[in-house]
C-alpha positions in Angstrom: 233.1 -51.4 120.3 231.7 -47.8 119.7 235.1 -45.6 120.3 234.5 -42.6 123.1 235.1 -39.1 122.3 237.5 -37.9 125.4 236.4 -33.9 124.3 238.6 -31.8 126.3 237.4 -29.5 128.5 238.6 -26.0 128.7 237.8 -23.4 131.7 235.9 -21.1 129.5 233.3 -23.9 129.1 232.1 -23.0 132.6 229.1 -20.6 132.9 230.8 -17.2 133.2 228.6 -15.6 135.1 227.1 -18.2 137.3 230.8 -19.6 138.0 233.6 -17.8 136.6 232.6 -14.3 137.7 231.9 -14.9 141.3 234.2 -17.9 141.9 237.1 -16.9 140.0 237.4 -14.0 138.7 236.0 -11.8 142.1 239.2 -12.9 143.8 241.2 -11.5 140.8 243.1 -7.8 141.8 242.6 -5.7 138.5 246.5 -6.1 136.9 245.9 -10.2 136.4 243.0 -9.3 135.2 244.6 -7.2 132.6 247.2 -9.7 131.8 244.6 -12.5 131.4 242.6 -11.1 128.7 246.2 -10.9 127.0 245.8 -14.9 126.5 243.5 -14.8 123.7 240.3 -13.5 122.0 238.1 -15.9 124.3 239.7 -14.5 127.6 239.3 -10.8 126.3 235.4 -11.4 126.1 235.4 -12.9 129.5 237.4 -10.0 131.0 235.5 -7.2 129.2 232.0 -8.7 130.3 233.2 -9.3 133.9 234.5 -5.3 134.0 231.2 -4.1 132.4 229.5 -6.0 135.1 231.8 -5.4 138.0 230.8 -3.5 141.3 234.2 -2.7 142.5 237.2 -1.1 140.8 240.1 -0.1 142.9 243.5 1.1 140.7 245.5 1.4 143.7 245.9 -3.0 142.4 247.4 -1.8 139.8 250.2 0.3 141.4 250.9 3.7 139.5 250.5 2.3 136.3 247.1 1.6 135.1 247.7 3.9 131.2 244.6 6.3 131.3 243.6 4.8 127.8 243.4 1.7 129.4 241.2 3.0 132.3 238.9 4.5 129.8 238.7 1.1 127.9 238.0 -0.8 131.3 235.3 1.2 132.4 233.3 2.5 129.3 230.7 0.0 129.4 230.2 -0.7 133.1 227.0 1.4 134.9 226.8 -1.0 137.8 230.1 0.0 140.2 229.0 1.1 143.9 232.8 1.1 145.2 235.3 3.4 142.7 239.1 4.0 144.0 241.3 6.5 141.5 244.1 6.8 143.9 246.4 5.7 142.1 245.2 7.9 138.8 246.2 10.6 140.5 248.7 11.5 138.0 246.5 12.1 134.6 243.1 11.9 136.0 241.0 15.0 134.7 237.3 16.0 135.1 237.4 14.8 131.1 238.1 10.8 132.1 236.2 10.8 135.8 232.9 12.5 134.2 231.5 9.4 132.0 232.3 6.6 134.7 230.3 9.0 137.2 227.4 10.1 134.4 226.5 6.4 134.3 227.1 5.2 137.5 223.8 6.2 139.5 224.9 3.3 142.4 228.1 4.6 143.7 228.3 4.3 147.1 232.2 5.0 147.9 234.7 7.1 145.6 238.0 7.7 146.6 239.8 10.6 144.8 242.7 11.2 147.4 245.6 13.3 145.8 244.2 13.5 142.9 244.9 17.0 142.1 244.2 17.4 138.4 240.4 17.6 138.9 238.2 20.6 139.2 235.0 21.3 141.8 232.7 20.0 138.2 233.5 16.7 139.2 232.1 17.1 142.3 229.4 18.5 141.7 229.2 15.8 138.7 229.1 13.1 141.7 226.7 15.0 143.4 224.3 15.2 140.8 225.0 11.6 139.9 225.1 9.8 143.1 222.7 10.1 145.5 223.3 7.4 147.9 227.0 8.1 148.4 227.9 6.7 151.1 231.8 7.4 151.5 234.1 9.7 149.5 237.7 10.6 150.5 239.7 14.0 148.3 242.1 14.6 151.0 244.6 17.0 149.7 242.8 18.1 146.7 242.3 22.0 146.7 240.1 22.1 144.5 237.1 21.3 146.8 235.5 24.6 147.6 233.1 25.8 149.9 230.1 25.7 147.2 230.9 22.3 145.6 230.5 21.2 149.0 227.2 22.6 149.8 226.3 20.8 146.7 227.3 17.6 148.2 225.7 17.8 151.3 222.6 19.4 150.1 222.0 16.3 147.7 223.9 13.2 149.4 222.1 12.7 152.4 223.7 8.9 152.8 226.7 10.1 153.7 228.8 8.8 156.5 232.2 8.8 155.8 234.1 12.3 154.2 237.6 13.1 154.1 238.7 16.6 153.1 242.0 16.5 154.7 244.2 19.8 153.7 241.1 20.7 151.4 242.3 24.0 152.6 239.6 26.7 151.0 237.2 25.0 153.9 235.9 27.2 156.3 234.0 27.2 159.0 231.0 28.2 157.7 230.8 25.1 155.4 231.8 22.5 157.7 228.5 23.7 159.5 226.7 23.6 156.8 227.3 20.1 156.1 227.5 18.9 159.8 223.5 20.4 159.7 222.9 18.1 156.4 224.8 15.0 157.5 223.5 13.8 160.3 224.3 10.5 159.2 228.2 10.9 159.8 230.1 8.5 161.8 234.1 9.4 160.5 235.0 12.8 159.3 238.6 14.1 158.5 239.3 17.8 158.7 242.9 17.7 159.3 245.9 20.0 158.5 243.2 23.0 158.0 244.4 26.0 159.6 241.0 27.7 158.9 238.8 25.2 160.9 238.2 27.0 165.0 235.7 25.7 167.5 232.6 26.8 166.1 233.4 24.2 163.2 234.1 21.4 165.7 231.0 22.0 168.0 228.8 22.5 164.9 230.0 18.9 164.0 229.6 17.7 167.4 226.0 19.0 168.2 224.6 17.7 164.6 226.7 14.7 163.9 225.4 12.3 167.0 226.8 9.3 165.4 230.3 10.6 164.8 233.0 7.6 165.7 236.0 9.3 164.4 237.4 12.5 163.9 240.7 13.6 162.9 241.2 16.9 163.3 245.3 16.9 163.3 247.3 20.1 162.5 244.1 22.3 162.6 245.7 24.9 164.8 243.0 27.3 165.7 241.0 24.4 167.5 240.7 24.7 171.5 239.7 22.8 174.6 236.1 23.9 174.1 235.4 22.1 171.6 236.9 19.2 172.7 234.7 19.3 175.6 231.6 19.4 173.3 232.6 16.2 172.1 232.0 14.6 175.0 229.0 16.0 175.5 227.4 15.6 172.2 229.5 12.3 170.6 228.6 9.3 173.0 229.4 7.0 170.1 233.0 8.5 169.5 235.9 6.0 168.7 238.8 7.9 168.3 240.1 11.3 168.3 243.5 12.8 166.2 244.5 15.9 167.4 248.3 16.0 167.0 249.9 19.2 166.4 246.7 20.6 167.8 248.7 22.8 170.5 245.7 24.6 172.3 244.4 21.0 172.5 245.3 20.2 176.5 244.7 17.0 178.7 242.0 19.2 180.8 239.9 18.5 177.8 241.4 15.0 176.4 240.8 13.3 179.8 237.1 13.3 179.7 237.1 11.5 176.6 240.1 9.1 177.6 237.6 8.0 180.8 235.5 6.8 178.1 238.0 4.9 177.0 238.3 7.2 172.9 241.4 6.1 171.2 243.4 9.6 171.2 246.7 10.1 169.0 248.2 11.9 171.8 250.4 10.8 175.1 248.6 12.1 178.5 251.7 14.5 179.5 252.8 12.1 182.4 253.6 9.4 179.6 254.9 11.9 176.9 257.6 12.4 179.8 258.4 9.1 180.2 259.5 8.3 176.9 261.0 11.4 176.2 263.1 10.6 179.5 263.5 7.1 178.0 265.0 8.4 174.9 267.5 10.5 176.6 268.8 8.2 179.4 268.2 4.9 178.0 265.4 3.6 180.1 262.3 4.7 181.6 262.3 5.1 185.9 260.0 3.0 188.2 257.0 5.5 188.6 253.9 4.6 190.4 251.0 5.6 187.9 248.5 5.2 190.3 249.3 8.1 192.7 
């Protein structure tokens, strides 16, 4: 009797790109990843091709630890990512690493460079240049973004729909206009803790942007109940509304929006009583809210 060869059958033998990539390793966050091309030589070439052909990279999977060598490494080869999160890079990242991965990638649709302070308005303007159907991109607290590396963006993203500049604090009203008139396509926009953004921002934004869902305008002091009210008159679509710490923000503007049922950050002033009252006696009275 002819003997049978039991061959043993190892998981790189499946088709890597057919199986492995989408049924395996897209489920994958980025640090196992890392850790499995550790196993052997076979592994690393499965990794290495499934990074260069990747769509997503997100390093906030990582934690704070993702070496920038090993960043550099990851994404050297890959010119196919459409969503690129450096969060967590925020600690080494410089125009000199950002620059290649954005040179290359023509598809990006959503970068997230939140606190990451090290850069300079080039990379901007790199991602401008780069990217032109940017969809979403988030550098709240980075100071570098200027009024002209803005312009930039909106003059040659015209996709966008999503922008958070949140304490980007050299923004001004003039360029918030600007790109409210060149994104029409907007539906959340963050502006917040911006002392230098007044009314005419805010109505510029509502009268362009009709789509706008969400705004968050919290701790931009210099913004009034008039431009609230052109919110409601211009934003049919709008979602929610932040405007804590916004203290010429009153109810005589807020309630025409909370008829329509926006989600607003703030208490109406009858409920901020209540649980301010709760707080100091313990519990909150019996009051009829409908009278």
């Amino acid at each position: 009797m002819a003997k049978v060869n039991h061959r043993t059958c190892s998981l790189l033998d499946l088709p890597w790109e057919d199986v492995l990539f989408p049924r395996i390793l897209d489920y994958l966050p980025i640090d196992q990843l890392v850790r499995l091309q550790r196993v052997s030589k076979s592994f690393q070439s499965l990794v290495q091709l499934y990074l260069r052909n990747c769509h997503c990279f997100d390093s906030t999977q990582i934690g704070s630890h993702l070496p920038k060598a090993a960043f550099c490494t990851m994404l050297k080869e890959n010119e196919v990512l459409h969503r690129l999160n450096l969060q967590s890079c925020s600690e080494w990242l410089t125009d000199r690493e950002l620059l290649p991965v954005v040179g290359q990638n023509h598809h990006l649709l959503s970068i997230n460079l939140n606190n990451c302070l090290l850069l300079s308005r080039q990379s901007l303007v790199a991602i401008c240049l780069s990217c032109p159907h940017l969809q979403n991109i988030s550098m709240a607290h980075c100071e570098w973004v200027d009024g002209l590396s803005l312009r930039s963006l909106a003059d040659h993203c015209k996709d966008l729909e999503s922008i958070d500049v949140t304490a980007c604090r050299q923004l001004k009203d003039e360029v918030v206009c600007y790109l409210a008139q060149n994104s029409c396509k907007l539906k959340s926009l963050s502006l917040a803790v911006n002392a230098n953004i007044t009314d005419v921002a805010v109505h510029e934004v509502a009268k362009c942007c009709r789509d706008l869902e969400h705004l968050d305008l919290t701790g931009c002091l210099r913004v009034k109940n008039e431009s609230i009210r052109s919110l409601a008159e211009y934003c049919p679509k709008l979602q929610s509304l932040k405007v804590k710490h916004c203290h010429n923000v009153t109810e005589s503007s807020l309630d025409i929006l909370r008829k329509r049922h926006v989600e607003i950050d703030v208490e109406p002033p009858l409920q901020r009583a209540l649980i301010l009252l709760q707080d100091i006696v313990g519990f909150a009275p019996f009051i009829n809210l409908q009278i």
